[in-house]
N, C-alpha and C positions, 0 to 999 in steps of 0.2 A: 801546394807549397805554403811553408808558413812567412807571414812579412814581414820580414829580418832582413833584407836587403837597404843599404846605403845609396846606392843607384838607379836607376830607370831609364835602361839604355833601349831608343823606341828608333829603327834601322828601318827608312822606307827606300824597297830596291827598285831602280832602273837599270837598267841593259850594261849602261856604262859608268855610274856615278851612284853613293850612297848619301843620302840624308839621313843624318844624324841629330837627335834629339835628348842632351842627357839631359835626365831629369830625378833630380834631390829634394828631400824634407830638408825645411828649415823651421827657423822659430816663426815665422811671417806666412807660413803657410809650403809651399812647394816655389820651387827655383829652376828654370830648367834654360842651358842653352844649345845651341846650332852649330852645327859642321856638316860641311860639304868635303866627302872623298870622292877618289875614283874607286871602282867594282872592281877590285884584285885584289890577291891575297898577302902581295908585299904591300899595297896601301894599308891595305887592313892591319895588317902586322904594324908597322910604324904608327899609327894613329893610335891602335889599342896601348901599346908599350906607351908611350907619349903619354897619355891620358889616365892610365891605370896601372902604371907598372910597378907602382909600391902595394895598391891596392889590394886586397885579400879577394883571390878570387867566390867564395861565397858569400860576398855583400856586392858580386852585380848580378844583374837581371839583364838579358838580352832579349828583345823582342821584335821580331818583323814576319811581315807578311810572307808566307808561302806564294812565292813567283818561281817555282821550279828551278830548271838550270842557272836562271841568274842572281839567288841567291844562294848557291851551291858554294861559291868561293869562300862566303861568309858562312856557312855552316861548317864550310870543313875546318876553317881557321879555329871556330869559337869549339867544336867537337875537338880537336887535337889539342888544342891547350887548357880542356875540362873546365870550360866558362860552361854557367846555366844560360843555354836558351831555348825560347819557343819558337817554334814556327808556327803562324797562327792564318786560319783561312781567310782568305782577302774581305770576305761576302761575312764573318762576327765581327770584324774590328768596323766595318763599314754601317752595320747593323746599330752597332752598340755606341754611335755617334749620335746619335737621337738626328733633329732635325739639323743641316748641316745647308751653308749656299757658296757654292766655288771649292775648291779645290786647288792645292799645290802642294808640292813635295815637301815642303817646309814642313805646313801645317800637318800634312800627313804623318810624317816622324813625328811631328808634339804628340797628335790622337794617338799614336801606337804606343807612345810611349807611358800619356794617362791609363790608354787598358789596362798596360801592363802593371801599373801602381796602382788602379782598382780593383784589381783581377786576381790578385795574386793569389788568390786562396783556391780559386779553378784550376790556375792552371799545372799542365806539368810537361817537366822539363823532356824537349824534344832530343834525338838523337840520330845520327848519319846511318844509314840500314846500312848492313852488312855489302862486302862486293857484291858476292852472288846475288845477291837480292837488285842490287843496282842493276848488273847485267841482264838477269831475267829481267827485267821490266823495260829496258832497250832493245831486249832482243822480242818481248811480245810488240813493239809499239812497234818495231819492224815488218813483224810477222802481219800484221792490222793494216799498215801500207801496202804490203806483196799482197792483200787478200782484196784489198779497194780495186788496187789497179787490176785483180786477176777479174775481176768481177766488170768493169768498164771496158777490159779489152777482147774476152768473151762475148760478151754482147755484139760486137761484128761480125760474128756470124748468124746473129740475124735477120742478117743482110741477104744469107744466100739462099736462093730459091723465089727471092721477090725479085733482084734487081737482074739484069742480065749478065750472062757468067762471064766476058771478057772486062766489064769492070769492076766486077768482083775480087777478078784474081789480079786487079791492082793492089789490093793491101792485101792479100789471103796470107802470102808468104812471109811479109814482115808480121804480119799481125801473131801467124803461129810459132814465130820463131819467138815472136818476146814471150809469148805464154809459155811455151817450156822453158825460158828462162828465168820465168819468174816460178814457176811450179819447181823447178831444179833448186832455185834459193830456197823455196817456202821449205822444202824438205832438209837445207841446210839451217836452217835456222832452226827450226824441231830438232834435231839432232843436236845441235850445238844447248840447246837448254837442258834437253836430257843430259845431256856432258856436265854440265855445272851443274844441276842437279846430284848426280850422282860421286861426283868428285867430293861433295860436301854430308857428310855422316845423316846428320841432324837432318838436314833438308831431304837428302834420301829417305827417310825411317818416315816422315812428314808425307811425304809424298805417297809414299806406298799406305800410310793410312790413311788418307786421305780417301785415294783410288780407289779401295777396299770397300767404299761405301755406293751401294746400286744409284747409278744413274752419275754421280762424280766423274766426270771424266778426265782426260791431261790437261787442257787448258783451261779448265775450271780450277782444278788442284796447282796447277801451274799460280795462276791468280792471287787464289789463295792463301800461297803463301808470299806472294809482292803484298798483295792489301794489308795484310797482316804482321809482314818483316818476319818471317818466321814463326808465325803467333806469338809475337811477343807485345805487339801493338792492342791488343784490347782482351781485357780481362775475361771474359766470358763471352757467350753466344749471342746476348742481347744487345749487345754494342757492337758487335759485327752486324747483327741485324737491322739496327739503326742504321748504321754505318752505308748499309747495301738496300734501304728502301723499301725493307720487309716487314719492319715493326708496323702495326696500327697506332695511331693516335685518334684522341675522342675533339673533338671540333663542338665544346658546348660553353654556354653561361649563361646564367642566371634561371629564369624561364622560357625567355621568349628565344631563344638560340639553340636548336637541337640538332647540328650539322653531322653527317654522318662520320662514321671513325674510317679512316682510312690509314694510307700510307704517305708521308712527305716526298714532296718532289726533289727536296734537296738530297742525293743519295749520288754514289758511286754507281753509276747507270751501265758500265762494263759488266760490272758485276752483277747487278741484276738481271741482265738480262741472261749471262750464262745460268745463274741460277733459276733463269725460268725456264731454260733449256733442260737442265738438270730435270728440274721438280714432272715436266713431262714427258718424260725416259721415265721416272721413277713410279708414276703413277700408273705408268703399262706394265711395268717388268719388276718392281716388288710388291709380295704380295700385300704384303702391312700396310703402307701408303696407299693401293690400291683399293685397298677395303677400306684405310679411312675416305679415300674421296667416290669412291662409290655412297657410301653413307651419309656424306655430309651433302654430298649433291639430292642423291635422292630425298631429305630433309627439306628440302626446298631452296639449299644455303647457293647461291651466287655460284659460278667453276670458278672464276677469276679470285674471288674469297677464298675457297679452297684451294687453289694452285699456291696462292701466297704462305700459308697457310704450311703448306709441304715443302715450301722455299726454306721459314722457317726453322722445320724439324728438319732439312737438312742441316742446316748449319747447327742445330745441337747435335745433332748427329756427329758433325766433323769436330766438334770441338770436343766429345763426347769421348773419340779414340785419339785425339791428339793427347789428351789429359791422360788418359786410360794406357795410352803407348800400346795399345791391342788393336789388329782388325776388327773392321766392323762385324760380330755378328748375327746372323738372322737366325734366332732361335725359331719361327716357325718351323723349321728342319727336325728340330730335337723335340716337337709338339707330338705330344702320344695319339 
């Protein structure tokens, strides 16, 4: 974004209350003062109007940290009334304080608010995903619950055959009763995302290209398109691959520093791990991936190098028939 902005509205959220930091160029250098609201969207409403209601909305800049649900009020407030903001990861703005001693909500909102006035040229302007994308990503964090608890309460049965069978079959019948009721949700809960899925044009057409690609499966493609907001959230493959903990980085300087390249710990860790579920499906069952890691292994090259590696070419893969609007496909078939 270019820095044409009159304001520097820097929003640090808690549960119940927002810290407010606005902050202004003057002739003396920058200006900025402090408000304390409450975390709703009629406060919000009344303190915005109060504050800015003559004001042109393309000379403010809104900026606060990504805290999920509890900045939700204030993203749909500033998203409905077509205000610029970001929502920005807790771990850059924390980062980008250099050395820092203590801590408080005050000062928080001032830092967020400086980011966001030295920043301005990175950043860009965030946006409220779609329902369906809100839903899908409630109903997988549900799905991720039914699958913890199916996995803790399975495990008491292997209890039977060590302990002896009249107190065994003190929990045997609660125990199996809640597992097919959690197995009964889990299958309600798949059904209900194919439902919204399918109810939605775009996100259907998405989805079946997706699928279309060996070794993609539902809840990978499911994913895919929450991480992504429809693939509208990042420009091409390699920032999804960032994104998801695939890209290598080189770890070197000067001479004496020659660390090996790898991948960053900071990543979307759901995701990569479906996607390494993906990548070894894919290196059994298509044939192209499977010739490149046969070859690359037999080379001497690392599996784990290679696995990532096919992580990778999935994902230009998916983003390959997203752009393309075609299934994926596998010309070896049409190979003379």
């Amino acid at each position: 974004m270019k820095k044409n902005f009159n304001y520097y509205i820097g929003i640090n959220v808690s549960k119940l209350t927002l810290d407010v930091c606005i902050l202004r160029e003057c002739e003396n250098g920058t200006a900025q003062v402090h408000y304390k609201i409450e975390n709703s969207e009629k406060s919000i409403a009344q303190f915005l109007k109060k504050k800015f209601g003559s004001a042109p909305a393309d000379r403010l800049l809104f900026c606060f940290e990504d805290t999920g649900i509890y900045s939700f009020p204030l993203a749909c407030y500033l998203h409905e009334n077509s205000l610029i903001y970001c929502r920005i990861p807790a771990v850059e703005i924390k980062r980008s304080k250099g050395i820092t001693r203590g801590k408080d909500d005050k000062t928080d909102a001032e830092d967020i608010a400086f980011y966001a006035f030295s920043n301005t040229h990175k950043l860009r302007p965030s946006a409220i995903p779609a329902t369906s994308i809100q839903q899908l990503k409630l109903l997988v964090a549900e799905r991720e619950k039914i699958l913890k608890a199916l996995s803790m309460f399975e495990r008491t049965n292997e209890n039977k055959g060590f302990i002896a069978k009249e107190v065994f079959e003190t929990v045997a019948d609660m125990n199996s009763s809640i597992t097919r009721c959690l197995k009964k949700n889990l299958k309600k809960i798949e059904a209900e995302m194919m439902e919204i899925i399918a109810s939605q044009e775009q996100l259907s057409q998405q989805y079946k290209l997706v699928t279309s690609i060996p070794g993609v499966g539902m809840q990978t493609a499911v994913y895919l398109l929450i991480a992504t907001k429809g693939f509208e959230a990042f420009e091409n493959w390699r920032q999804l691959a960032c994104y998801a903990g695939v890209a290598p980085f080189p770890y070197q300087s000067g001479t004496s520093i020659r660390g090996r390249t790898k991948v960053h710990p900071l990543a979307d860790k759901k995701l990569k791990s479906l996607l390494n579920m993906c990548a070894m499906v894919a290196v059994r069952h298509d044939h192209e991936l499977k010739a490149y890691y046969e070859r690359k292994t037999a080379e001497g090259k690392a599996k784990m190098l290679v696995l990532n590696n096919v992580r990778a070419k999935l994902l230009a893969r998916v983003f390959a028939v997203i752009n393309r609007k075609t299934p994926f496909v596998d010309t070896r078939k049409f190979a003379a």
